[in-house]
N, C-alpha and C positions, 0 to 999 in steps of 0.2 A: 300304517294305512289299515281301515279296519274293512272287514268283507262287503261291504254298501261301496263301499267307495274303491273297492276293486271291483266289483261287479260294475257298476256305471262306466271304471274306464275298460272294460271292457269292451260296454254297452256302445261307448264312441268311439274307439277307434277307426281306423281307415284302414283302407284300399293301401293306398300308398306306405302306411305305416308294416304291414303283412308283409308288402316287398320289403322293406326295407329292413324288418328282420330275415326274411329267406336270404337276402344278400351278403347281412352279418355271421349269416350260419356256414356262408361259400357255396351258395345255389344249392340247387338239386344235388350235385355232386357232395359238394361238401356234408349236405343233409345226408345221404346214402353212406358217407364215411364213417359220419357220427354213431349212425344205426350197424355199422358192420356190416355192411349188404353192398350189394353190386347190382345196378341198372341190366348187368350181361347175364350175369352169373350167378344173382339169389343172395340169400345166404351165406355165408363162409365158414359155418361150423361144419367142422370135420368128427368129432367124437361126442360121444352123448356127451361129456361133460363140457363140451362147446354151447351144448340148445339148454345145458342148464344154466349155463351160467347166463345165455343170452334171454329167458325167461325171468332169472331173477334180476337182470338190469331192466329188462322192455316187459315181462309180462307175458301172460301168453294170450294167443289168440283161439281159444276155446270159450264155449259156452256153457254152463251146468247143465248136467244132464236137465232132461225134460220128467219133470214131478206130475206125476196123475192125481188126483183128487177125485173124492167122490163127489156127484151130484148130491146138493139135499133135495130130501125129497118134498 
């Protein structure tokens, strides 16, 4: 399938179709398992080498520093 024609189905998909992946995922719950996380609780890493390793599966959630620029004049 080439990117045009992943994009458009995309573009159509449904309502109904979104449930019915959260469904196949095992709801909310099953989704929070997947992630290693807890509805109660967070998180569940215990040691830095827990938030590294859940960084390098999920990524983090930080932004690049903020870059100044000068005005031209």
């Amino acid at each position: 399938m080439d990117l045009v024609a992943i994009v458009n189905a995309y573009k159509t998909r449904k309502f109904d179709e979104d449930i019915k992946v959260i469904e196949e995922l095992g709801n909310l719950d099953g989704i929070a398992g997947k992630l290693k996380t807890s509805w109660k609780e967070g998180i569940s890493a215990h040691t830095v080498e827990d938030l590294n390793q859940r960084d390098l599966a999920f990524g983090t959630n930080k932004k690049d520093k903020f870059k100044r620029t000068r005005k031209k004049p």
